[in-house]
C-alpha positions in Angstrom: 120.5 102.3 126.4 123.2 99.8 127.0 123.8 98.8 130.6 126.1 95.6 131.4 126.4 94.6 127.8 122.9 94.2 127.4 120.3 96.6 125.2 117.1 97.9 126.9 114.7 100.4 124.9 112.8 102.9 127.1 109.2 102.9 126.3 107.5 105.7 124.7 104.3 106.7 124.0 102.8 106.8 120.9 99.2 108.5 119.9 97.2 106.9 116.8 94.7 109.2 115.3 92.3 107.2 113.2 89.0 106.9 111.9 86.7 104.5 110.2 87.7 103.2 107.2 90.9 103.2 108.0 93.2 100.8 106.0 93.6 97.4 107.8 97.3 96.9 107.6 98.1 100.4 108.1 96.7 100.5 111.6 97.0 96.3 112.3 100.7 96.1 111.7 102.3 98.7 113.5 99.7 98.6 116.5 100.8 95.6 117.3 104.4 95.8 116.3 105.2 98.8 118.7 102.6 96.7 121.5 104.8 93.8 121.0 107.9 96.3 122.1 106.8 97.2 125.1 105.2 100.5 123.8 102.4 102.6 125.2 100.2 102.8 122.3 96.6 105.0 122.1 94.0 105.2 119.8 92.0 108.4 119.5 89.3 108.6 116.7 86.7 111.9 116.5 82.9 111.7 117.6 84.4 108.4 119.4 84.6 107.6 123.4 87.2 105.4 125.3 86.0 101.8 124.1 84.0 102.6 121.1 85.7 100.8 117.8 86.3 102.0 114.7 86.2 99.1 111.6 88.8 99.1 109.3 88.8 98.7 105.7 90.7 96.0 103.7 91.7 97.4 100.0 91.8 94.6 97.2 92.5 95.2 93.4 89.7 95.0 91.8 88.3 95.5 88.4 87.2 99.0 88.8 89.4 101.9 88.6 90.3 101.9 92.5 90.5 99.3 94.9 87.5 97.4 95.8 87.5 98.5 99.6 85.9 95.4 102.0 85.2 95.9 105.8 88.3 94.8 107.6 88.6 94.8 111.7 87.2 96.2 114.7 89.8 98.2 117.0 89.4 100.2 120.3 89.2 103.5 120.9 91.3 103.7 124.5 91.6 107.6 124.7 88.9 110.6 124.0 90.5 112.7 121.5 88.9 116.0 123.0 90.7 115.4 126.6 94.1 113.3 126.0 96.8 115.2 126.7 98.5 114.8 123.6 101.9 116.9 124.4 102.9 114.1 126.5 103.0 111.4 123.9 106.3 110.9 122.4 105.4 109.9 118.7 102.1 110.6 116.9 100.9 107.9 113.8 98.7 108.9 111.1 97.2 105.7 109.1 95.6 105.9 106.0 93.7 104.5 103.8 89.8 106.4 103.7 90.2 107.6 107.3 92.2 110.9 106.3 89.2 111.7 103.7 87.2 113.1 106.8 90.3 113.6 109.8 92.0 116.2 107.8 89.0 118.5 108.1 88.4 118.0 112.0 89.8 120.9 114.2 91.4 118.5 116.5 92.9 116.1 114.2 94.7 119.3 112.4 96.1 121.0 115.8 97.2 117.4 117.3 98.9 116.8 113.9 100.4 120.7 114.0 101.8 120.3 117.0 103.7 117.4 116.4 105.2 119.3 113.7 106.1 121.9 114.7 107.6 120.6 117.8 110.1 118.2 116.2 108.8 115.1 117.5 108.4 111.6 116.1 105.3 112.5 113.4 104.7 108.9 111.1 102.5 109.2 108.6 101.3 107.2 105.3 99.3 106.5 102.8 96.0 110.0 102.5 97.2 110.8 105.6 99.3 113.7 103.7 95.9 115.0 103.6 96.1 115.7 107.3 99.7 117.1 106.8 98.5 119.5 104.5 95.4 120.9 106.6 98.3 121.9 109.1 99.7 124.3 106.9 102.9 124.0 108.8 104.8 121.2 105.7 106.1 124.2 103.5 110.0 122.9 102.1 109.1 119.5 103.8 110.3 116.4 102.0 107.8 113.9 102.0 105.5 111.0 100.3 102.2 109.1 100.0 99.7 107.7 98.1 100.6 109.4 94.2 96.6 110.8 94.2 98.3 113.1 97.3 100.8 114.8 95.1 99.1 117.8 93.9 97.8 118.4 98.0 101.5 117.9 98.7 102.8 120.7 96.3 99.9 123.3 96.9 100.8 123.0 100.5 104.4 123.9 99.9 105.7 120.2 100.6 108.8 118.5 98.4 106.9 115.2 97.1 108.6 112.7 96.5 108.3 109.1 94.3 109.4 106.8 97.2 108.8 104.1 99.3 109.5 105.6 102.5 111.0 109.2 103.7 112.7 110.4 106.4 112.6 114.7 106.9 113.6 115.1 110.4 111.3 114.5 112.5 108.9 113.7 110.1 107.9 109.8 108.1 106.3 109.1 105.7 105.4 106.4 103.5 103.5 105.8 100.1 101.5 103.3 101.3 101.6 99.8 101.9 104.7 99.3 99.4 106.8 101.1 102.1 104.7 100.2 105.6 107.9 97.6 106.6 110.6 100.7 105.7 108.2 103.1 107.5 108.1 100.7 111.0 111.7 100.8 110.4 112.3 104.3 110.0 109.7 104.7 113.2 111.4 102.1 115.3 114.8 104.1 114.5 112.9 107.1 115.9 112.1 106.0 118.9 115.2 104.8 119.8 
């Protein structure tokens, strides 16, 4: 809001659902970026407790056929995902990277992530995390994007993929991957405006 000439942003709270394995800059960058803002940011992992850590993983190109994933950082786990009461959070924030590979099949993950959904608010999400979007069965005529691998999980689950850095579907963001992390913080930041 504006007040005297001068801006002042109301803090919100966001929820992080992660895992292990998650992708380093995918979780790094915008934890700290909406920290730095003055938001209240949580992370919530399964089979995890209030200060356990989950280790992130750093992708490099690599000879092989994928990327060459290395162990990245550690990062706290500051709320149990089987308690929080996730309604009051303003934005949720799906990273990617491996993490997705087992969250989209937890029971927990999938009716946090449905909710958000399906009650218009702020849901950002990159990378395999359309995995998780998917579980939800609630993206049918969606417009989104990830990773290209997430394609085919995109259009079996009804969703309008699309080959883009960044998009914006209401309520809903998403981003390919790292190519689009700075448009997706800036399509998240619009958000929580």
């Amino acid at each position: 809001y504006i007040q005297n000439n001068k801006k002042y942003y109301i803090m919100k709270k966001i929820l992080i659902l992660v895992g292990d394995c998650v992708e380093d800059s995918q979780i790094d960058f915008p934890q700290k970026t909406l920290l730095t803002l003055g938001h209240k940011v949580d992370v919530a992992s399964p089979n995890k407790k209030p200060d356990d850590v989950i280790t992130s993983s750093i992708f490099e190109p690599s000879d092989l056929q994928y990327f060459n994933p290395g162990l990245g950082h550690k990062y706290k786990v500051t709320v149990d995902i089987n308690t929080v009461d996730y309604k009051s959070y303003d934005a949720l924030y799906l990273p990617g990277g491996h993490s997705p590979l087992h969250l989209h099949v937890n029971p927990k993950v999938i009716e946090i992530t449905k909710y958000f959904l399906e009650s218009k608010k702020t849901l950002v999400s990159i990378c395999y995390s359309v995995l998780t979007l998917a579980a939800t069965k609630s993206i049918s005529g969606r417009k989104l994007t990830g990773l290209p691998f997430t394609r085919v999980v995109a259009d079996l689950a009804g969703a309008k993929y699309e080959e883009t850095l960044c998009v914006t579907d209401g309520s809903l963001i998403t981003a390919i991957g790292n190519p689009g992390l700075i448009k997706m913080m800036e399509e998240f930041l619009k958000a929580l405006k």
